[in-house]
C-alpha positions in Angstrom: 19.5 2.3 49.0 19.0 -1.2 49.9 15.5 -1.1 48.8 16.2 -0.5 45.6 19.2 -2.4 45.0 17.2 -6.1 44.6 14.4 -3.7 42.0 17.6 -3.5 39.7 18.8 -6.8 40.2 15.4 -8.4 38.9 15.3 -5.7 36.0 15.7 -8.2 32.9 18.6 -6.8 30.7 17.4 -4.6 28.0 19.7 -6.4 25.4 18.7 -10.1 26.7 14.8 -9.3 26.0 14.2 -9.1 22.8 16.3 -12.6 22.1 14.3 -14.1 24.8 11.0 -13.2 23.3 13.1 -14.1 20.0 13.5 -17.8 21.2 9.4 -18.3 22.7 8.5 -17.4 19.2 10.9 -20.3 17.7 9.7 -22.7 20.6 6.0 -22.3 19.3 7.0 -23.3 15.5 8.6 -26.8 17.3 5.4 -27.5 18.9 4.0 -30.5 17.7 0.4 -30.5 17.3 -0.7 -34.5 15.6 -0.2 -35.9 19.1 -3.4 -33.6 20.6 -6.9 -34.1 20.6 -9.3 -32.1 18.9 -10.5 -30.0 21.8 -6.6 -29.5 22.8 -5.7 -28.3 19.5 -8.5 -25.5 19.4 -7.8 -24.9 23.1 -4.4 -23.8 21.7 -6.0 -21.8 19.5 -7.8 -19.6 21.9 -4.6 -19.4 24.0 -2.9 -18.3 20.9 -5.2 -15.9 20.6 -4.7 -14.4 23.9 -1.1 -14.4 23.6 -1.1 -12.3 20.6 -3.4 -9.9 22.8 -0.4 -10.2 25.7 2.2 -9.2 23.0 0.4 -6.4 21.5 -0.2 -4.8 25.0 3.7 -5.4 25.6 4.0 -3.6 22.3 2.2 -0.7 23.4 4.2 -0.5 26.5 7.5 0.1 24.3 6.0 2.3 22.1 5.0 4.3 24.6 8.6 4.1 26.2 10.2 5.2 23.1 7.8 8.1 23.0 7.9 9.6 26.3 12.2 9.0 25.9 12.1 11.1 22.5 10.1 13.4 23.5 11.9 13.9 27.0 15.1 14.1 24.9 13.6 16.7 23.0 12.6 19.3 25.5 15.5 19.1 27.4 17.4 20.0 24.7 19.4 16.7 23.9 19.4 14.0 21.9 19.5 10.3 23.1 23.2 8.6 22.2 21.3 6.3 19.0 20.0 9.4 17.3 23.3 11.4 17.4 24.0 12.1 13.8 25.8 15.2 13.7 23.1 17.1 12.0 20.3 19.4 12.7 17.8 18.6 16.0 14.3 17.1 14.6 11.5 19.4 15.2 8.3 18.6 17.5 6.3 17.1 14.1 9.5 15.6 12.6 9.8 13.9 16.1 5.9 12.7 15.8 6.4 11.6 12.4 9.3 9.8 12.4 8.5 7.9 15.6 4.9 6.5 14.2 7.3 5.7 10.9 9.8 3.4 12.8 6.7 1.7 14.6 5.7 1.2 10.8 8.4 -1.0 9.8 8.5 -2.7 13.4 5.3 -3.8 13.1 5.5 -4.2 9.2 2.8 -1.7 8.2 1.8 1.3 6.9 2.9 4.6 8.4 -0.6 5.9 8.9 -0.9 2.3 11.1 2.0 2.8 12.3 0.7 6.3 13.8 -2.6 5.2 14.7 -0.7 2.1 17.2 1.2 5.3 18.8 -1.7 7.1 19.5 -3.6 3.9 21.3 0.0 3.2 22.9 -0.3 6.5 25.0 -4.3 6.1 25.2 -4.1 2.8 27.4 -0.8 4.2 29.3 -2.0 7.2 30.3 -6.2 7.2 30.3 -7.4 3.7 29.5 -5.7 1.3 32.4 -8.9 -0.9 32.4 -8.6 -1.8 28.9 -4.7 -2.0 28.9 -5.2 -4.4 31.5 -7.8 -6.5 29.2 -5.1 -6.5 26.5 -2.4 -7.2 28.0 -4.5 -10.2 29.8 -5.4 -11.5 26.0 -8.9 -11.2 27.0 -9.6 -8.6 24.0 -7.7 -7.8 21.3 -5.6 -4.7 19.3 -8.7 -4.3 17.0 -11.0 -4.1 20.7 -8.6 -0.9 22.0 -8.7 0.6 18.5 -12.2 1.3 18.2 -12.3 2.3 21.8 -9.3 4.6 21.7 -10.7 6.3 18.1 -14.6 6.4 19.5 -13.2 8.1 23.0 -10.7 10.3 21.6 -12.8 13.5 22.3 -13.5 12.8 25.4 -11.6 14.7 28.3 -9.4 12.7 30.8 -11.9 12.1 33.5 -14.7 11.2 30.9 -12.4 8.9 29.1 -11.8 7.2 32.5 -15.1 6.5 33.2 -15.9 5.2 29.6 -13.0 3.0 30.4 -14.1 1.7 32.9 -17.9 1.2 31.7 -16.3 -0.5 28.6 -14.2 -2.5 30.2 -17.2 -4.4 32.0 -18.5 -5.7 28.5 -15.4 -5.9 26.3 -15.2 -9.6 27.0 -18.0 -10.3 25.5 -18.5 -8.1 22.8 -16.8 -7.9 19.0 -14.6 -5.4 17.9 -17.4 -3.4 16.0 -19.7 -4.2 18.6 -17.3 -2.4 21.4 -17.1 0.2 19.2 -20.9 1.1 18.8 -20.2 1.1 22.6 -17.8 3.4 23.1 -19.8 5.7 20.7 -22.7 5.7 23.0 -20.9 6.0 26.0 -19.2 8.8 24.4 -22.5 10.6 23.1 -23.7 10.3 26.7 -20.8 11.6 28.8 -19.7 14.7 26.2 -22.2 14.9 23.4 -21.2 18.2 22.7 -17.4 16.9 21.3 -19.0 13.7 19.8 -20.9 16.5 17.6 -17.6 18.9 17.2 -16.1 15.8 15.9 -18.5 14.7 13.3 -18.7 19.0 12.1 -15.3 18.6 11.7 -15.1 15.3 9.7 -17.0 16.9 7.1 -13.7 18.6 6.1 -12.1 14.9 5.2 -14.6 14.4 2.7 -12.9 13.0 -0.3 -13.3 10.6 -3.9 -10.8 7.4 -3.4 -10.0 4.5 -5.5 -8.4 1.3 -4.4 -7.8 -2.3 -6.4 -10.1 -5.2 -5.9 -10.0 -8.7 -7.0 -10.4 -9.4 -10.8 -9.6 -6.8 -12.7 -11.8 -4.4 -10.9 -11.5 -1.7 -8.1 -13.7 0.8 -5.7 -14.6 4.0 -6.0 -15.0 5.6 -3.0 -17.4 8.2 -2.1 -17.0 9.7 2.1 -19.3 12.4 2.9 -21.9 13.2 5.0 -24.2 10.6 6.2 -27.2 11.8 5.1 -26.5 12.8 1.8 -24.1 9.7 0.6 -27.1 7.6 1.8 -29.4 9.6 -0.3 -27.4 9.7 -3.3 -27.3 5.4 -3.0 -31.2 5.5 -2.4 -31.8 7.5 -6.0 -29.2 5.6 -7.9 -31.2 1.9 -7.0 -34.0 3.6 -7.3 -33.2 4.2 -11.2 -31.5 1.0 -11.0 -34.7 -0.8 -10.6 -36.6 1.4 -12.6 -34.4 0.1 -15.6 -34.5 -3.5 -14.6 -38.1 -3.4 -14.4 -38.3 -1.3 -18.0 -40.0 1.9 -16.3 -37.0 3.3 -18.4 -37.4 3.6 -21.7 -34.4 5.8 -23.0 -31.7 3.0 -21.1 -31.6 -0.8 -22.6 -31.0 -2.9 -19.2 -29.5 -5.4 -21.8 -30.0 -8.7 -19.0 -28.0 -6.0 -16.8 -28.3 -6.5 -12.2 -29.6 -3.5 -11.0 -26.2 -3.5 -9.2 -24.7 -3.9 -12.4 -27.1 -0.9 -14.1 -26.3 1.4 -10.9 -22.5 0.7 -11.5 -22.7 1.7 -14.8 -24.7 4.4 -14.4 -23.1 5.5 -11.6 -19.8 5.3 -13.3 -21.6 7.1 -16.6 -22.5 10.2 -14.3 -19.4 10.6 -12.4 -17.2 10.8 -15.4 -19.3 12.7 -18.1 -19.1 10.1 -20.2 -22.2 8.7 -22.5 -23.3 4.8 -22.9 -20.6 3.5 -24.9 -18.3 6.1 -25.2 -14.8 5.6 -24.4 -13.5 6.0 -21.1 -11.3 9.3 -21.4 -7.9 8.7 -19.3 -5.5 7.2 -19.7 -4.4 3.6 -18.2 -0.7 2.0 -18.2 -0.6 -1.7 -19.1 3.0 -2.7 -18.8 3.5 -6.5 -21.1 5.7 -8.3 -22.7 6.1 -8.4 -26.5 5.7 -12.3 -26.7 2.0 -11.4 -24.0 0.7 -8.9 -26.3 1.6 -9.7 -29.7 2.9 -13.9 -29.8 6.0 -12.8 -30.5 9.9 -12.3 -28.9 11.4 -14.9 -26.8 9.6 -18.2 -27.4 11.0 -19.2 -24.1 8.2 -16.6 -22.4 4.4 -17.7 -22.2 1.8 -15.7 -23.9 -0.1 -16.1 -20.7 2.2 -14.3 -18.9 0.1 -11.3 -16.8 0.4 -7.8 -17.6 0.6 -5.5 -15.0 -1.0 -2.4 -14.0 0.8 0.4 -12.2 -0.3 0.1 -8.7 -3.1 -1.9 -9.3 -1.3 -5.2 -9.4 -1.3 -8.0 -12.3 -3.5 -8.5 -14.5 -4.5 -11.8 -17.3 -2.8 -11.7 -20.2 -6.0 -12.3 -22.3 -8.2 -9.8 -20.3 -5.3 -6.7 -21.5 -5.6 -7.6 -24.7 -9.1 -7.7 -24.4 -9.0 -4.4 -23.1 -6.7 -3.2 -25.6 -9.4 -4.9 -28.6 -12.3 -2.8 -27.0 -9.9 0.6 -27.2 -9.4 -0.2 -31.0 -12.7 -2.1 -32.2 -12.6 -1.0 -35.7 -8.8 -2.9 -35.7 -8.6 -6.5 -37.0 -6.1 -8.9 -35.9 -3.9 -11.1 -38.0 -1.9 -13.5 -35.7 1.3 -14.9 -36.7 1.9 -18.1 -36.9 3.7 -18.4 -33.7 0.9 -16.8 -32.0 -1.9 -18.8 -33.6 -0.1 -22.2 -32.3 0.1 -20.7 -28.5 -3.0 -19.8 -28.4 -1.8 -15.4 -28.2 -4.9 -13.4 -29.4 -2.8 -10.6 -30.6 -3.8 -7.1 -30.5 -3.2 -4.3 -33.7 -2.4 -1.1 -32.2 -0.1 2.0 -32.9 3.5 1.7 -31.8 5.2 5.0 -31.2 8.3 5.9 -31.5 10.3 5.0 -27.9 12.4 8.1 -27.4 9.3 10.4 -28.2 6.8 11.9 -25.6 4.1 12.3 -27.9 2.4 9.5 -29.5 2.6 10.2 -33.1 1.6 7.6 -36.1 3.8 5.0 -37.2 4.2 4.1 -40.9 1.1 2.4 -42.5 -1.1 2.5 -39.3 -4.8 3.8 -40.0 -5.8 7.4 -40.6 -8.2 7.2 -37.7 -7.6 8.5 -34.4 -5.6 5.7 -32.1 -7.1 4.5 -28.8 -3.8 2.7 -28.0 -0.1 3.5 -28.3 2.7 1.5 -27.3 6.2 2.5 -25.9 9.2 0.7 -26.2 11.5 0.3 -23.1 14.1 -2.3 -22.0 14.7 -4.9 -19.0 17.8 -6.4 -17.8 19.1 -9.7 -19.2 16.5 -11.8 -17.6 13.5 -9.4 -18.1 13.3 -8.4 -13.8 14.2 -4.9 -14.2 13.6 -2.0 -16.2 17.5 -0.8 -17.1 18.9 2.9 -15.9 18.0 6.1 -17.6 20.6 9.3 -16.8 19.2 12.8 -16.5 20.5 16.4 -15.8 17.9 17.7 -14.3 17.2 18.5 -10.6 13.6 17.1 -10.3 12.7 14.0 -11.5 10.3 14.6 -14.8 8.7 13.4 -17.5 9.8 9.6 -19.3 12.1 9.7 -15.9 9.6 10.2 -13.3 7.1 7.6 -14.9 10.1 5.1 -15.6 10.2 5.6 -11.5 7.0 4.9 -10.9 6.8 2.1 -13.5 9.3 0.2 -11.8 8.6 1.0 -8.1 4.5 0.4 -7.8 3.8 2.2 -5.2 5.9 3.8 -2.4 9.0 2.1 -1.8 9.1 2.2 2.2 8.6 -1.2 3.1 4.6 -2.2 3.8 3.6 1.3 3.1 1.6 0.4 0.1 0.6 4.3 -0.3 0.0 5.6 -4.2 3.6 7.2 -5.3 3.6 10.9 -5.2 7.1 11.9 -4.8 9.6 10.9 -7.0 13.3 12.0 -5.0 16.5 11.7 -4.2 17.8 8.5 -2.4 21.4 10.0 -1.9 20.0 13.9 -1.7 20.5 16.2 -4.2 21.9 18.7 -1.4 24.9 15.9 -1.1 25.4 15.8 -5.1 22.7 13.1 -5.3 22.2 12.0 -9.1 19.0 12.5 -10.5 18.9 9.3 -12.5 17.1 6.3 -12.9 19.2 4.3 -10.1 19.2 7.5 -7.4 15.5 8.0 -7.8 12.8 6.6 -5.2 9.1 6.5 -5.9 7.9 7.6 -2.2 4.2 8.7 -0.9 4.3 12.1 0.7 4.4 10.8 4.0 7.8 8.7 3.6 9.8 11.1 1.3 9.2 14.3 4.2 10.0 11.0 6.9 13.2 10.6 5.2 14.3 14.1 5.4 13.9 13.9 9.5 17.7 14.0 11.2 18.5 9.9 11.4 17.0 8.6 8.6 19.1 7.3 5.3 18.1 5.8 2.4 21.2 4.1 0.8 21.0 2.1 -2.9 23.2 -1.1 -2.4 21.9 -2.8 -5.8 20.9 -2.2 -9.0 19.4 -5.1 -10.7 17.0 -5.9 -8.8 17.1 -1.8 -6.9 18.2 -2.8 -3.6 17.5 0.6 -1.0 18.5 0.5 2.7 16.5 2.4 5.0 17.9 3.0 8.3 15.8 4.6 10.9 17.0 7.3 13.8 17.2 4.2 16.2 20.0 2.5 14.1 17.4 -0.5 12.9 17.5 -0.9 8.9 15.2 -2.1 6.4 15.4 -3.6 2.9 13.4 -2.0 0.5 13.3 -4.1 -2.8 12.0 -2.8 -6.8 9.5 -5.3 -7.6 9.8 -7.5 -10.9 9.0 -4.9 -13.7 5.5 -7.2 -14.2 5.2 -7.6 -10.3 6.0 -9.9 -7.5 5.4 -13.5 -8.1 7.4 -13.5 -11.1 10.0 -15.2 -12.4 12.4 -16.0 -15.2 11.8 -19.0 -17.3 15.2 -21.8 -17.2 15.6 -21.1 -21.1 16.0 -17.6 -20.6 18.6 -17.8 -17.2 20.6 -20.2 -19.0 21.0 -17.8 -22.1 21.5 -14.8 -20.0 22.9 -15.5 -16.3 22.4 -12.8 -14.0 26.0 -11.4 -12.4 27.3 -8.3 -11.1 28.5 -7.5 -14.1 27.4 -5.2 -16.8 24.1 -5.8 -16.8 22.8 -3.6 -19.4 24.9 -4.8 -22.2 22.3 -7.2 -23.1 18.8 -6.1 -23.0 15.7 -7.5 -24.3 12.3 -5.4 -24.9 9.3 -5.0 -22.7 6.4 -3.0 -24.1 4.7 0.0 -21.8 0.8 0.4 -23.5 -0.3 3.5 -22.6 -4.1 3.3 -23.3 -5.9 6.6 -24.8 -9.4 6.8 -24.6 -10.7 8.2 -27.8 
């Protein structure tokens, strides 16, 4: 008894800790670097460096504490004193789930992060001491134990050992790509056998993505097997540079890269599309009247970007450019308005705003319409798009894109994940509305998260759509719409001075905000 009485007195208090670490992080934003030398200052660097190795390795170490205390709770049948909620006991994968979604918004990241830092978490506690060490030393860092944690994770327990202990000999040294080809070989060597049950089974995740890039532009994404993805990339620049060099004479390189020719033509192939045909889907642009067309409030720039739904913004003058190649055959006449603020406005098709289908409005041309525009409304100052009421159960139609319209992509802060869901904040099950203000836009992952016992999503606001997550362990979130054209915007003075923003009914006054929905002929 004696013995351990002094191990308790040193135990820091579990409340105290996180203030402490609270108040080194504040002391390092007072440190005054203009009074240093040059060689101090990038000293400092390095040592910040390490430190952020040091804190992720203590971060692991709580992680891993949380774990083994849910899952503890779990199979003996109770439930720690911060999850008791009165409702139903979370199941094994509800348990796994929701723990690598509070990590998530801890660590202000993705759920599928947020998993992958719970996996390494019980890697270095339980089979890679040598490299928990290293980390928690600042001599290597998270992205280090990642690759060596995902290249080793077939391995059994004694083999993982000994790979960490071979790895752990060069880690210093090596980048984090570099420790990684490491671990791969070390793991080919000690159990080739699972490094090939591994790759047989990764044929199975073979998928098409897309994702935004810079500019306007975006990736396509091809994962497959090694062989054949490299072969497929050989034969298109290999036509590539048969069309460049004019070995071609069916295709007109037109001063075209061969990048350039084997984006097109790769682009061509995978959609079934010929040379100059119009690409056959449809794309959201979401403007403002006075962006599109020169007119509306005069207070608002024509420059003002458009946005595109999970994409992110996009130049004003590039949409309409877009919107002039949909319609080539239209001509422009800009008003006067326009002509003096240098709008390039666009003729398209409006139809009607309460109507589905994109019928012809009066006086448009007989031919087939590439473009046609929607009319919804914003709030007073043009942030939000205002509340639509349903009857339904699900969330549909005009509804369900309204939802994704205004929330981007999932709604779970830093998820960042494509919308999929479109659900209840307050649950149906508890007489949850199925309107515009209940419904969340949520990736698969976070809308079954929020089901797990503990977790609540509660709507404080409505303009802007404030949402309060709270998590099993009592910690909440803010989760906040973005601006209808996406973050970085804001009102212009002429237009808060004519309509303030208060509490208030704020859809009395609304003013327009077009959604072009862009048909491919």
């Amino acid at each position: 008894m004696a013995s351990s009485t002094p191990a308790r007195m040193a135990r820091p208090n579990p409340v105290s800790t996180p203030v402490r670490v609270a108040r080194a992080r504040e002391a390092l934003a007072a440190i005054d670097v203009s009074s240093l030398t040059d060689r101090q200052r990038l000293d400092l660097v390095g040592e910040l460096e390490r430190l952020k190795g040091a804190a992720s390795g203590l971060q692991a170490r709580a992680v891993e504490a949380v774990r083994v205390h849910a899952t503890t709770a779990a199979q003996d049948g109770t439930v720690p004193q911060e999850r008791a909620d009165g409702g139903r006991a979370a199941s094994r994968e509800e348990l796994t789930r929701s723990l690598g979604s509070q990590v998530a918004l801890a660590r202000r990241e993705s759920p599928t992060a947020g998993d992958r830092f719970v996996g390494m978490s019980r890697a270095l506690a339980q089979e890679l001491p040598a490299m928990r060490g290293l980390l928690e030393a600042g001599v290597v860092s998270e992205r280090h134990v990642f690759e060596v944690v995902a290249q080793t994770s077939t391995l059994t327990v004694e083999d993982r050992a000994e790979a960490d202990s071979r790895l752990a000999e060069v880690a210093a040294r090596l980048s984090p790509r570099a420790l990684g080809r490491a671990a791969r070989r070390v793991a080919a060597e000690l159990d080739a056998a699972s490094v090939v049950a591994r790759m047989e089974r990764a044929v199975s995740s073979r998928r098409v993505s897309v994702r935004p890039a810079p500019d306007g532009m975006a990736y396509l994404t091809v994962l497959g097997p090694m062989p054949e993805v490299v072969g497929a990339h050989a034969a298109l620049l290999a036509h590539s540079r048969a069309v460049t060099s004019g070995q071609v004479p069916d295709v007109d390189p037109r001063g075209r890269s061969a990048g350039q020719v084997g984006a097109d033509t790769a682009l061509e192939r995978l959609s079934g599309r010929a040379p100059g045909q119009s690409q056959p889907v449809e794309v959201h642009l979401v403007m403002t009247d006075r962006a599109l067309f020169g007119t509306g409030d005069p207070a608002r720039s024509v420059h003002e970007p458009a946005r595109v739904p999970g994409h992110g913004a996009l130049p004003a003058p590039v949409a309409r450019a877009w919107l002039r190649g949909a319609q080539p055959s239209s001509k422009e006449h800009p008003t006067d308005d326009a002509a003096n603020d240098g709008a390039e406005p666009v003729a398209v098709s409006a139809g009607p705003p309460t109507s589905g289908s994109a019928e012809r409005a009066t006086g448009a041309s007989a031919e087939p319409a590439a473009a046609w525009l929607r009319r919804l409304y914003t709030s007073p100052d043009g942030r939000d798009l205002v509340a639509m009421d349903s009857r339904r159960r699900t969330f549909r139609g005009l509804l369900r894109r309204l939802l994704v319209l205004r929330d981007d992509v999932c709604l779970t802060p830093w998820c960042d994940a494509p919308i999929v869901h479109a659900d209840h904040a307050d649950p149906a099950r508890a007489v949850g509305a199925t309107d515009f203000t209940n419904g969340s836009g949520l990736c698969a992952r976070c809308n079954l998260t929020k089901e797990a016992p503990g977790w609540r999503h509660t709507v404080v606001g409505h303009s802007p759509r404030q949402l309060i997550v709270s998590t099993p362990t009592g910690q909440t979130h803010d989760a906040l719409a973005p601006p209808v054209l996406g973050w970085g915007w804001r009102p212009t003075p002429e237009s808060s001075e004519r309509h303030p923003v208060t509490s208030v009914d704020f859809c009395r006054t609304m003013e327009p905000i077009l959604i072009v929905v862009e048909h491919a002929a």
